[in-house]
TORSETOR-914109 format. One record per residue (C-alpha): residue number from 1; y, x, z; residue in one letter. Coordinates in Angstrom, 1 decimal. Each point is the difference from the previous one (the first is absolute). Layout:
TORSETOR-914109
@n->NUM	y->Y	x->X	z->Z	res->A $
...
END
This chain:
TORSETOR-914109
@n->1	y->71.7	x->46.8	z->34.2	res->X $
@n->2	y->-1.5	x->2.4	z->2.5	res->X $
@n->3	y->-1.6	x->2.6	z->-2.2	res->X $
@n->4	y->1.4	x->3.1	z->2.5	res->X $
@n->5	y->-2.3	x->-1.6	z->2.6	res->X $
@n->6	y->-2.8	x->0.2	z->-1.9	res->X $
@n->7	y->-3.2	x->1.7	z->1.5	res->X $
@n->8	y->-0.9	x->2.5	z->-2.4	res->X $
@n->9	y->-3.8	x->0.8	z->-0.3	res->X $
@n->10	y->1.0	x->3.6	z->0.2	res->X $
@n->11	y->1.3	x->0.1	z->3.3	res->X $
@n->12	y->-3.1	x->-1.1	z->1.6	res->X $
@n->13	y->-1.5	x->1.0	z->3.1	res->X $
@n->14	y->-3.4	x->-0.1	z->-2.0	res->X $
@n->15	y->-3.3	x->-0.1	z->0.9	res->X $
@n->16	y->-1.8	x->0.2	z->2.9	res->X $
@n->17	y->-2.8	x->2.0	z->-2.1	res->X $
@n->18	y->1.8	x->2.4	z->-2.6	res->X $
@n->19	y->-0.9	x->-1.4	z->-3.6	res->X $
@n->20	y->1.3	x->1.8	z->-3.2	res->X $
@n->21	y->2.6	x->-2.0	z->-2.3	res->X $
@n->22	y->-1.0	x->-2.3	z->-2.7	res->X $
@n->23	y->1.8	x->0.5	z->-3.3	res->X $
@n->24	y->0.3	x->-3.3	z->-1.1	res->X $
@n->25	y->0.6	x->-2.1	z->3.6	res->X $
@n->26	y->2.0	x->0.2	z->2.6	res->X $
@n->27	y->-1.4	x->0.2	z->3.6	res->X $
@n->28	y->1.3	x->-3.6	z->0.7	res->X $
@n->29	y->-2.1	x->-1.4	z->-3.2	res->X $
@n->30	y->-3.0	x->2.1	z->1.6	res->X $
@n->31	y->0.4	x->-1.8	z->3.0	res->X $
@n->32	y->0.2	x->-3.3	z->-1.7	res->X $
@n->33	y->-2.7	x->0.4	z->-2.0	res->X $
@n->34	y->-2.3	x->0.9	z->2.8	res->X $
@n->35	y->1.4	x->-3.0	z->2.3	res->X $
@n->36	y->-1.2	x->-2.1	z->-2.7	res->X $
@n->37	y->-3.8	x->1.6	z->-0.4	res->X $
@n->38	y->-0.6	x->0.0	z->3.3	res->X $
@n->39	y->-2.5	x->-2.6	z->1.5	res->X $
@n->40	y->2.4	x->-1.3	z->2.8	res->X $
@n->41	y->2.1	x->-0.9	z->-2.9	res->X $
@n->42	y->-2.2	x->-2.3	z->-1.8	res->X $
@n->43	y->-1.1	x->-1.7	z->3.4	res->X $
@n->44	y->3.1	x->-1.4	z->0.0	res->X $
@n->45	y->-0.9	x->-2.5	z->-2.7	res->X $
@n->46	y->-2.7	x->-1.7	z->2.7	res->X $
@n->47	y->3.2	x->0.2	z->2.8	res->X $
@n->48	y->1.4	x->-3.3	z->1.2	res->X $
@n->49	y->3.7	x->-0.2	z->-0.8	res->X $
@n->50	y->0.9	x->-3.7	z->1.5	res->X $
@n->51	y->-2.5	x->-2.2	z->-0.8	res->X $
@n->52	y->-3.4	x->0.9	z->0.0	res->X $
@n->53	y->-2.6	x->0.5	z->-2.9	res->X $
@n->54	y->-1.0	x->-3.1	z->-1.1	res->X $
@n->55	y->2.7	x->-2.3	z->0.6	res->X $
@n->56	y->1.3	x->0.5	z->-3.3	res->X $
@n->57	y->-0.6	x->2.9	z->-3.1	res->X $
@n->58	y->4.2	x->0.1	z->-0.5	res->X $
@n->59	y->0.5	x->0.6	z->3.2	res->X $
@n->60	y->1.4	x->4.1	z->0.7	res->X $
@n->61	y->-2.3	x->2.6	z->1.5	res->X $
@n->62	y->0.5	x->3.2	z->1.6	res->X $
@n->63	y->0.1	x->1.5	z->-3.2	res->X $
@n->64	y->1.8	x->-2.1	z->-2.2	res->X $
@n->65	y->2.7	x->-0.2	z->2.6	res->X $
@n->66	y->0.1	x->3.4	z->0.1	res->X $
@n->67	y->0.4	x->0.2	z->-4.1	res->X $
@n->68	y->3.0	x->-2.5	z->0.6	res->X $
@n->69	y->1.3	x->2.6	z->2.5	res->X $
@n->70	y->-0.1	x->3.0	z->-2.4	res->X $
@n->71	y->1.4	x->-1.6	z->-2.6	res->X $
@n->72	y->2.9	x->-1.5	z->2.1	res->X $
@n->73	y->0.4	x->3.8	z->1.1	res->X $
@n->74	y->0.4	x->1.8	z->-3.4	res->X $
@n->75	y->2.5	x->-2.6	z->-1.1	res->X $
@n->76	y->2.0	x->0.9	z->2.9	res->X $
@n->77	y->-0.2	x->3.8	z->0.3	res->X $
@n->78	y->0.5	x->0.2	z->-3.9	res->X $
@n->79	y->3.4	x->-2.2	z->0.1	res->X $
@n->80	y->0.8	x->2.4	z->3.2	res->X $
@n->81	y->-0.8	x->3.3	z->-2.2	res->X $
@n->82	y->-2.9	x->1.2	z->2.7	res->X $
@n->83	y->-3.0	x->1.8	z->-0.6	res->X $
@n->84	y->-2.3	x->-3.1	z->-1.2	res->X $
@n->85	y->-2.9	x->1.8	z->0.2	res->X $
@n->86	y->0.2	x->0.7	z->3.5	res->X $
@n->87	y->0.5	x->-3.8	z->0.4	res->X $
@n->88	y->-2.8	x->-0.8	z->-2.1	res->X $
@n->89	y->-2.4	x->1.8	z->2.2	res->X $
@n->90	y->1.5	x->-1.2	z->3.2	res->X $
@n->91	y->0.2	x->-3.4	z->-0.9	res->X $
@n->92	y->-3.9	x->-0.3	z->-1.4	res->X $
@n->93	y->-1.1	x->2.0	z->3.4	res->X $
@n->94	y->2.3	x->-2.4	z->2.6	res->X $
@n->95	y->-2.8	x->-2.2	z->0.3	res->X $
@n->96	y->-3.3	x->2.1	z->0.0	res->X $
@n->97	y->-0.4	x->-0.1	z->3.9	res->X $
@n->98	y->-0.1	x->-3.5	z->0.4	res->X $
@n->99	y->-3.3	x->-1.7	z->1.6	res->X $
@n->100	y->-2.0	x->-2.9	z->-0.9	res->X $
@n->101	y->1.6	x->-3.4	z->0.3	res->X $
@n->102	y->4.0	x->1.1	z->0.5	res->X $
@n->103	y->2.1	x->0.3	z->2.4	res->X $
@n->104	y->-2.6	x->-2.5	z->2.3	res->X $
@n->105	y->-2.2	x->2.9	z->-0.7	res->X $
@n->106	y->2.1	x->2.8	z->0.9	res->X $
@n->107	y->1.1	x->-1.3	z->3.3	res->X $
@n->108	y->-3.3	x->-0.7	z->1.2	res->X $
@n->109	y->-1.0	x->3.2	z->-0.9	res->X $
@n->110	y->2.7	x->1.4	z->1.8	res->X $
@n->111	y->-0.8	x->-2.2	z->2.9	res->X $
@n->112	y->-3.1	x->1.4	z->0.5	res->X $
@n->113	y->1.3	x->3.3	z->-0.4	res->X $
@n->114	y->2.1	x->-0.3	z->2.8	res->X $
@n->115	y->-2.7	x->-1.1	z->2.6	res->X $
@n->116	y->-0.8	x->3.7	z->-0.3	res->X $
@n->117	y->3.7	x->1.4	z->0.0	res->X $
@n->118	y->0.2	x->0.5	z->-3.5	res->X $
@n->119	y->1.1	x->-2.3	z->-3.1	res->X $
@n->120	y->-0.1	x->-0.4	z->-3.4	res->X $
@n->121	y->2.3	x->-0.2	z->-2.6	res->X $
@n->122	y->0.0	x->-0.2	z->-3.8	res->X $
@n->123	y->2.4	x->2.7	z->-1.1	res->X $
@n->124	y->-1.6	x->2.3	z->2.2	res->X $
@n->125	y->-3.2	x->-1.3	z->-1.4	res->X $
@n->126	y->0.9	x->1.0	z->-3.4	res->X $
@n->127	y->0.7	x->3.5	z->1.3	res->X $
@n->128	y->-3.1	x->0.8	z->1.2	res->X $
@n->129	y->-2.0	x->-1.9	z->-3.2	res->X $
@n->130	y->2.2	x->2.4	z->-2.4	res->X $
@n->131	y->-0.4	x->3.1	z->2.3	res->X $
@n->132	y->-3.8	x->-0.3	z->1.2	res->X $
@n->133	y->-2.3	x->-3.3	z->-1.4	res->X $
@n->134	y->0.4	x->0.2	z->-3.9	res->X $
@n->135	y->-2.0	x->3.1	z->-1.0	res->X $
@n->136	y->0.4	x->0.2	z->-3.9	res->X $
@n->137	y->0.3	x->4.0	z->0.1	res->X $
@n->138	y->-2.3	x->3.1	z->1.0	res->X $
@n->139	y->3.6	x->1.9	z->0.5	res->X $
@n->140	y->1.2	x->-2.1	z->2.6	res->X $
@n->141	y->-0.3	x->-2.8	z->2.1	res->X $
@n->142	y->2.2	x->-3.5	z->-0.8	res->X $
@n->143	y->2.0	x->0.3	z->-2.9	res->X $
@n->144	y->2.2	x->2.2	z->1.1	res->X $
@n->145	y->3.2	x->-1.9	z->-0.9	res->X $
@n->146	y->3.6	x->2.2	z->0.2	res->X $
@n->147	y->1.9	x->-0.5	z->3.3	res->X $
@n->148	y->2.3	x->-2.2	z->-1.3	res->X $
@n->149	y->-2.4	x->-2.8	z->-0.7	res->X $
@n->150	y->-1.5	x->0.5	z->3.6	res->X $
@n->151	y->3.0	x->0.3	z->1.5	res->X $
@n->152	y->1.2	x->-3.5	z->-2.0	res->X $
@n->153	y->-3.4	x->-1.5	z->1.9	res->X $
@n->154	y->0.7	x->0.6	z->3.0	res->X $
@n->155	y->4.0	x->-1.1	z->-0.5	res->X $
@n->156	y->-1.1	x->-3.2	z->-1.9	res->X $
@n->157	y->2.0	x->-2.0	z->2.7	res->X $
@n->158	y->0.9	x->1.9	z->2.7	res->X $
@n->159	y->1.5	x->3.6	z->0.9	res->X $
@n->160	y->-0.6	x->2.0	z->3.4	res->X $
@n->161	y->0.9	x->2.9	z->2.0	res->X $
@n->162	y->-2.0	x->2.4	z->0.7	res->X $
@n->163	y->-2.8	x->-0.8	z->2.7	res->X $
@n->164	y->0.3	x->-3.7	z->-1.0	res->X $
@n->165	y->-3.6	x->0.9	z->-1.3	res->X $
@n->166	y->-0.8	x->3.5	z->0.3	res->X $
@n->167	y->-2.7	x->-0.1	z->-2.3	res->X $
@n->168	y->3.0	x->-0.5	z->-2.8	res->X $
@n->169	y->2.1	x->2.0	z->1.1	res->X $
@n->170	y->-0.6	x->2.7	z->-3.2	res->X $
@n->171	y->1.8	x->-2.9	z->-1.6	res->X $
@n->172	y->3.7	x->0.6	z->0.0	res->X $
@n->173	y->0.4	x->-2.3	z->3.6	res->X $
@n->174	y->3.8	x->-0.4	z->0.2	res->X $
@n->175	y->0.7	x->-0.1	z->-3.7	res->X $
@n->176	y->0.1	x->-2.8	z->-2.3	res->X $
@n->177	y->-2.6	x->0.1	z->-2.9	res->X $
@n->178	y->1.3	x->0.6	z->-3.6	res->X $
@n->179	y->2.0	x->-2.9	z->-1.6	res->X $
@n->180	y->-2.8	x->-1.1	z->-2.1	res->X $
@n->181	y->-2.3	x->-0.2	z->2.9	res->X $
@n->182	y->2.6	x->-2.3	z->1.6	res->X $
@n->183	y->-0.1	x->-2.4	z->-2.8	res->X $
@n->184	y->-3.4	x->-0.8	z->0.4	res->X $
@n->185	y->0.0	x->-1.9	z->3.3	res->X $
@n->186	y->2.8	x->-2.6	z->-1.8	res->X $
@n->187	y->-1.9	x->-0.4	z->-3.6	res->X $
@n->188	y->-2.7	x->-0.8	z->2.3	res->X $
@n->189	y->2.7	x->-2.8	z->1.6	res->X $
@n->190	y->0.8	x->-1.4	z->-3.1	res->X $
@n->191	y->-3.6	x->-0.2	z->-1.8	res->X $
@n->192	y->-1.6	x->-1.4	z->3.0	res->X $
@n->193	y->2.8	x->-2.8	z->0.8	res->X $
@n->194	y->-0.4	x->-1.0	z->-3.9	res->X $
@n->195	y->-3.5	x->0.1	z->0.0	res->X $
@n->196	y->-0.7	x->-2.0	z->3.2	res->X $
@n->197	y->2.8	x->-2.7	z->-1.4	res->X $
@n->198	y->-2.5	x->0.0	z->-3.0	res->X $
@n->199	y->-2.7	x->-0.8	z->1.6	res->X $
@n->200	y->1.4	x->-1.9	z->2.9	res->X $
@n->201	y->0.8	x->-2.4	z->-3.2	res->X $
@n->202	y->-3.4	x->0.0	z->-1.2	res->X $
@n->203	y->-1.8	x->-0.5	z->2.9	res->X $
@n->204	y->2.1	x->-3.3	z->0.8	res->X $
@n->205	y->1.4	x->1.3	z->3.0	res->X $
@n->206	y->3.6	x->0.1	z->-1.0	res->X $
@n->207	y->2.0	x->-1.7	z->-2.3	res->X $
@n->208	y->2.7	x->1.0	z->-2.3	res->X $
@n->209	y->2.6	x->-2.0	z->1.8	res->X $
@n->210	y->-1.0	x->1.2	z->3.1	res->X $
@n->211	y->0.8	x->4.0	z->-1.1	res->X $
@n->212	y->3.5	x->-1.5	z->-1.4	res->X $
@n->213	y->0.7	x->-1.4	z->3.1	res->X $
@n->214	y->-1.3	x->3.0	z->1.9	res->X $
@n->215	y->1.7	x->2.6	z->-2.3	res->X $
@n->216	y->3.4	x->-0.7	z->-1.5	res->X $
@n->217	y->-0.5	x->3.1	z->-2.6	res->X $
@n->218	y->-2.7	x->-2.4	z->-1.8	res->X $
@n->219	y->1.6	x->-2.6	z->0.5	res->X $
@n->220	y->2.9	x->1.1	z->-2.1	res->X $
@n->221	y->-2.6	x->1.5	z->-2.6	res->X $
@n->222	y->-2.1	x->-3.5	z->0.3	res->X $
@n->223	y->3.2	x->-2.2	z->-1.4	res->X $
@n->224	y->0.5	x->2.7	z->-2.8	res->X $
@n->225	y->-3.6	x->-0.7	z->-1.2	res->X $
@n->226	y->0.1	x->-3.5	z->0.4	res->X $
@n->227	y->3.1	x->-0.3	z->-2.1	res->X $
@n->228	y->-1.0	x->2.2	z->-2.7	res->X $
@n->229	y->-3.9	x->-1.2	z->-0.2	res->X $
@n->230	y->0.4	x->-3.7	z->1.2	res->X $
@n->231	y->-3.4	x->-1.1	z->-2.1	res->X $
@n->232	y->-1.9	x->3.3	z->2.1	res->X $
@n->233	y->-2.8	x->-0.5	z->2.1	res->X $
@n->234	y->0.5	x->0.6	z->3.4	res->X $
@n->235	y->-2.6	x->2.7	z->0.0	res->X $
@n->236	y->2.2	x->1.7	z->-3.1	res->X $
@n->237	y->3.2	x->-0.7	z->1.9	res->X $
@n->238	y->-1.6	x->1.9	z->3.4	res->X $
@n->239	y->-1.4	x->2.9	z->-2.2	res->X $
@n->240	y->4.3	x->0.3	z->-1.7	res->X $
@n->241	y->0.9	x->-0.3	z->3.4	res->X $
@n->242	y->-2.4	x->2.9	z->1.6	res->X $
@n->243	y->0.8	x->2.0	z->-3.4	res->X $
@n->244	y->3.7	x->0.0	z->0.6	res->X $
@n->245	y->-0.4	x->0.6	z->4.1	res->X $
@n->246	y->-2.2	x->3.0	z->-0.7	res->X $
@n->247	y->2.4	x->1.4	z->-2.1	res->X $
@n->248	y->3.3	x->-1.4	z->2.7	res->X $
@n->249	y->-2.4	x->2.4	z->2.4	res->X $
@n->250	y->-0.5	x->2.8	z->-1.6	res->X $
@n->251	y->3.5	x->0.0	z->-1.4	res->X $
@n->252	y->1.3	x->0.3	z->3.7	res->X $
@n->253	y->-2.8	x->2.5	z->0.9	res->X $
@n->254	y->1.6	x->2.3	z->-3.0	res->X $
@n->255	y->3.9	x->-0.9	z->0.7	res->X $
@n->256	y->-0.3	x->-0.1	z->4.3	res->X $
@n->257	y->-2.2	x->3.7	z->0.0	res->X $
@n->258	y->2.8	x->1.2	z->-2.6	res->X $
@n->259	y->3.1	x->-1.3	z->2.3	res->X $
@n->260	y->-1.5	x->1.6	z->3.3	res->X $
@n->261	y->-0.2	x->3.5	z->-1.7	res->X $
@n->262	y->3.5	x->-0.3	z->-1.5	res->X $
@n->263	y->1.3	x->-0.7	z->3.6	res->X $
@n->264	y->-2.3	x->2.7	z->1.9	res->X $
@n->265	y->1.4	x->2.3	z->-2.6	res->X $
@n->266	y->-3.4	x->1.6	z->-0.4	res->X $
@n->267	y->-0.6	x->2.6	z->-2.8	res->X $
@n->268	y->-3.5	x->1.5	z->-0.2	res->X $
@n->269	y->-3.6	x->-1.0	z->1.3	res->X $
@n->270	y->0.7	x->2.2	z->2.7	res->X $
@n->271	y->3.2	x->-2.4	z->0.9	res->X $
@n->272	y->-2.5	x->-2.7	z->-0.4	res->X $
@n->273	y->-2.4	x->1.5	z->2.8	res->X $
@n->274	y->2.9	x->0.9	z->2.5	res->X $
@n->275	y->1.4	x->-3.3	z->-0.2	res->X $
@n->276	y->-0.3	x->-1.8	z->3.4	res->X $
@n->277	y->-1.1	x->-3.2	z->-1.6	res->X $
@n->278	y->-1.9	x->-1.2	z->-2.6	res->X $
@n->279	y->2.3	x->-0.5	z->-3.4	res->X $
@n->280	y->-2.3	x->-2.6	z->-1.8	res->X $
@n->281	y->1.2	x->-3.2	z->0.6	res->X $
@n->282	y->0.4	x->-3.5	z->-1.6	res->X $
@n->283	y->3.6	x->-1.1	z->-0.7	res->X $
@n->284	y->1.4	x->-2.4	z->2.5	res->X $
@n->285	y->-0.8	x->-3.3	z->-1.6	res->X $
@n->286	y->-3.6	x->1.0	z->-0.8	res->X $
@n->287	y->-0.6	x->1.5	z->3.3	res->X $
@n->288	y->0.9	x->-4.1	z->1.1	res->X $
@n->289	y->-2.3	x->-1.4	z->-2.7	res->X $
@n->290	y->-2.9	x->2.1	z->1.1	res->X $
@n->291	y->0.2	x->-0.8	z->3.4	res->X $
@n->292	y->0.2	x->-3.9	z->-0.5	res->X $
@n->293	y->-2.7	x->0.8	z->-2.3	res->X $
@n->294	y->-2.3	x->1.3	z->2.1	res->X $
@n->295	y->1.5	x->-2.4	z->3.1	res->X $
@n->296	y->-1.4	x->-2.9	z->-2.1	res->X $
@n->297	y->-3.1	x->1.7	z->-1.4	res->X $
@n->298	y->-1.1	x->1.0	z->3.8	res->X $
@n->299	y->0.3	x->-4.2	z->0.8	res->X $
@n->300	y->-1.8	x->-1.3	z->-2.5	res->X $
@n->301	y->-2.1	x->2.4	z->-1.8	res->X $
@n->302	y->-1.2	x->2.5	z->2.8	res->X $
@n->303	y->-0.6	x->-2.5	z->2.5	res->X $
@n->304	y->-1.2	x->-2.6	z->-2.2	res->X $
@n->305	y->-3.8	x->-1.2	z->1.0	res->X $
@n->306	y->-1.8	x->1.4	z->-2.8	res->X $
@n->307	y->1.7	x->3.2	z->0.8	res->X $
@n->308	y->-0.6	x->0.3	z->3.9	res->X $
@n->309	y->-3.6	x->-1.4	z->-0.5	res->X $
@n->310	y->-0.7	x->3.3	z->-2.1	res->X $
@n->311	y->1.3	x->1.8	z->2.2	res->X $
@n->312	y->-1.8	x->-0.9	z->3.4	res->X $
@n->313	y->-3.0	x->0.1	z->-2.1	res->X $
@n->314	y->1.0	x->3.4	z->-0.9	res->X $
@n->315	y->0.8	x->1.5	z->3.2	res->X $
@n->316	y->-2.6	x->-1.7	z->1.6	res->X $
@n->317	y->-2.8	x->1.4	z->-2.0	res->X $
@n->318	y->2.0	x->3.4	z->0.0	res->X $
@n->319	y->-0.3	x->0.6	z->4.0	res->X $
@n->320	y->-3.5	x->-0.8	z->-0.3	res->X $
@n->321	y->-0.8	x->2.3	z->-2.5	res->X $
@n->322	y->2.0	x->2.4	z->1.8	res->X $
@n->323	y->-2.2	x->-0.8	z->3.2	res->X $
@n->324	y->-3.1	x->0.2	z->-1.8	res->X $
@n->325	y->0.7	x->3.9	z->-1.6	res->X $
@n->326	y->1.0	x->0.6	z->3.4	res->X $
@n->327	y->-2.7	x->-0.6	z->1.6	res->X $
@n->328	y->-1.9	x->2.1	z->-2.1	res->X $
@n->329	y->1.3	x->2.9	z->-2.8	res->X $
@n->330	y->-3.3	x->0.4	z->-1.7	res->X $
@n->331	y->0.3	x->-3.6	z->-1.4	res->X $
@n->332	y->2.9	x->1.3	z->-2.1	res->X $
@n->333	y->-1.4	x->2.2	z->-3.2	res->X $
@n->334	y->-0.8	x->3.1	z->0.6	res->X $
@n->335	y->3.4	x->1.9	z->-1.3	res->X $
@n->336	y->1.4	x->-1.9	z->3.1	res->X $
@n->337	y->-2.5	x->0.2	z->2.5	res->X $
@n->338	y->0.6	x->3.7	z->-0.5	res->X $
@n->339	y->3.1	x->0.3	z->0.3	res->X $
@n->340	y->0.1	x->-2.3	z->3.2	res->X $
@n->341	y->-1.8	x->2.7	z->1.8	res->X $
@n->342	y->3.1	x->2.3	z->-0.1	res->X $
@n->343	y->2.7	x->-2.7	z->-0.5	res->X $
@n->344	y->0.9	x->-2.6	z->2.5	res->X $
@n->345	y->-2.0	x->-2.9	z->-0.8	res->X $
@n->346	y->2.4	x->-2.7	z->0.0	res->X $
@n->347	y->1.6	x->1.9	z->-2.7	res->X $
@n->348	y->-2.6	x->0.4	z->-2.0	res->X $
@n->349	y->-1.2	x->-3.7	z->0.2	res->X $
@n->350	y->4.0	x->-0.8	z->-1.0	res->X $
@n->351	y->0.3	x->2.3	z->-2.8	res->X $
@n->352	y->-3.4	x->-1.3	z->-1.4	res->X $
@n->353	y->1.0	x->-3.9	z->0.2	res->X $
@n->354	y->3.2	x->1.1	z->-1.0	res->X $
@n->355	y->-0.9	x->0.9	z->-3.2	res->X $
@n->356	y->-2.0	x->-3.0	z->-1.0	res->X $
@n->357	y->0.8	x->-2.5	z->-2.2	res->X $
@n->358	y->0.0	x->-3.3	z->0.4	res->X $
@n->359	y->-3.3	x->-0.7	z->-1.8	res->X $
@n->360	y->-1.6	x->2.5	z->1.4	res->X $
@n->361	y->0.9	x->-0.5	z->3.2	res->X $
@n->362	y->-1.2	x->-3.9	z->-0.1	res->X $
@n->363	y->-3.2	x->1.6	z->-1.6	res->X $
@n->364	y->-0.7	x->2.4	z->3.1	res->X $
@n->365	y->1.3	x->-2.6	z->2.3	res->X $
@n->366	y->-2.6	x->-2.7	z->-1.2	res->X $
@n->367	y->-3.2	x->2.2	z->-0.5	res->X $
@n->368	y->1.0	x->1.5	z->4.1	res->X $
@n->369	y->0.3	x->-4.0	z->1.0	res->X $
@n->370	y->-1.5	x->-2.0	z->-1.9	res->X $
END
């Protein structure tokens, strides 16, 4: 559909560290493939999603979510005729900055933060774990990803101008990232609101009536199902209904991006960038769906009991962690003690809890406490 807006791999700004060609992958794949070896990666498998470890083995994680997300992507930017590649790498990397416990752990974190004027967030998190904290190679530090898949980091969900944050301001500030970068923030829509609905279901803490009544778009899909499988369980008829709003979701993710191009009249990439806003967009009648989605999901999944209880827990043993590397550097290893002594402290102590997992941070938390 969109094939003269793909991003081609050849056009790239590169990297930040010169590297010679590979003859048999592209730089995007290189990037991918090195997103995917990297330790923060793998972490994400011990990342809270929702609902905590423990609670249930079916429930998402970090990573599995973020699995849904890339897949979700490549369907998209291959019916759109983008560079799937480039998607593929952004979409496995959205996630990589993201802190122990979810988004209770990333806004205490950025609490603290801010009792020292500074704060914390998880795309700019990422950045600096793909730029300085994985060292895999003696010729660089990071993994020296192109500047496309940096640049789609720091993008994931918003754009700026420049001096918003000067420290990104070698980013493009004032120009949208590539269309395939924009994609990524809505896949990530679409594969959380299913998979929360999923799991809201399991966990008891919605029904499937309740999402009808919530959300006419299953409701419509919930009668087809019941009149074609009446003798289904209700578990199969929920998993025909998910199957065929998935599919609702990404169909608008594919037909609304491809309508707001058409009508900016946009040609190239380079269109693309200059663009005053983004061009990734659901199609009207999605964009409703997924907000009464998440309207309903935010009532009674992420302020359901079992939820909120994880989460004081979680930020409550968070600032006290915090408080206790604070207090004194040399109780973190030695790689960050080090670096506290020519970093601000408070940064250090955030990118070190930061980059916990769950387990692990319950582990340090218990033998500190205990």
């Amino acid at each position: 559909m969109l094939g003269p807006l793909r991003f081609s791999a050849e056009t790239s700004r590169g990297r930040r560290y010169p590297e010679p060609h590979h003859p048999y992958r592209s730089e995007f794949v290189r990037d991918r493939d090195r997103i995917i070896h990297s330790r923060a990666f793998r972490r994400l498998e011990a990342k809270t999603q929702v609902f905590a470890a423990g609670v249930s083995d079916h429930f998402r994680n970090r990573l599995t979510h973020t699995i849904e997300v890339t897949q979700m992507a490549r369907t998209v930017g291959a019916a759109l005729g983008l560079n799937q590649e480039l998607v593929e790498a952004l979409a496995l990397v959205h996630d990589i900055g993201h802190p122990p416990f979810a988004h209770a752990g990333e806004s205490e974190l950025n609490r603290q933060m801010q009792r020292f004027g500074d704060g914390f967030d998880h795309n700019e998190h990422a950045l600096r774990i793909v730029e300085n904290f994985e060292q895999r190679y003696a010729r660089f530090p990071g993994l020296n990803l192109t500047f496309e898949v940096r640049e789609g980091i720091v993008k994931h969900s918003k754009d700026f101008e420049r001096g918003d944050f000067p420290a990104l301001d070698q980013y493009l500030p004032g120009l949208r990232p590539p269309l395939e970068a924009q994609l990524i923030d809505l896949a990530d829509e679409v594969a959380y609101n299913a998979a929360d609905l999923d799991d809201g279901i399991s966990a008891q803490l919605i029904h499937m009536d309740e999402v009808a009544a919530a959300v006419p778009a299953f409701a419509d899909l919930l009668e087809a199902v019941q009149t074609q499988f009446p003798g289904a369980s209700a578990h199969e008829q929920f998993q025909e209904c998910l199957r065929g709003l998935i599919d609702r979701l990404a169909s608008g993710l594919i037909e609304g991006t491809a309508e707001a191009a058409v009508r900016a009249g946009v040609e190239s990439s380079d269109d693309v960038r200059a663009w005053p806003e983004r061009l990734a967009a659901l199609s009207p009648d999605c964009a409703t769906a997924s907000a009464q989605i998440k309207q309903l999901l935010h009532a009674r999944v992420y302020a359901s009991e079992i939820i909120e209880q994880d989460r004081l827990l979680a930020t409550g043993r968070i600032a006290t962690l915090f408080a206790y590397f604070m207090e004194d550097p040399a109780r973190m290893p030695p790689a960050y003690t080090e670096k506290a002594v020519d970093h601000p402290v408070h940064r250090v102590v955030c990118d070190y809890i930061a980059g916990m997992t769950d387990v692990f941070f319950d582990r340090t938390y218990t033998q500190i406490f205990s």
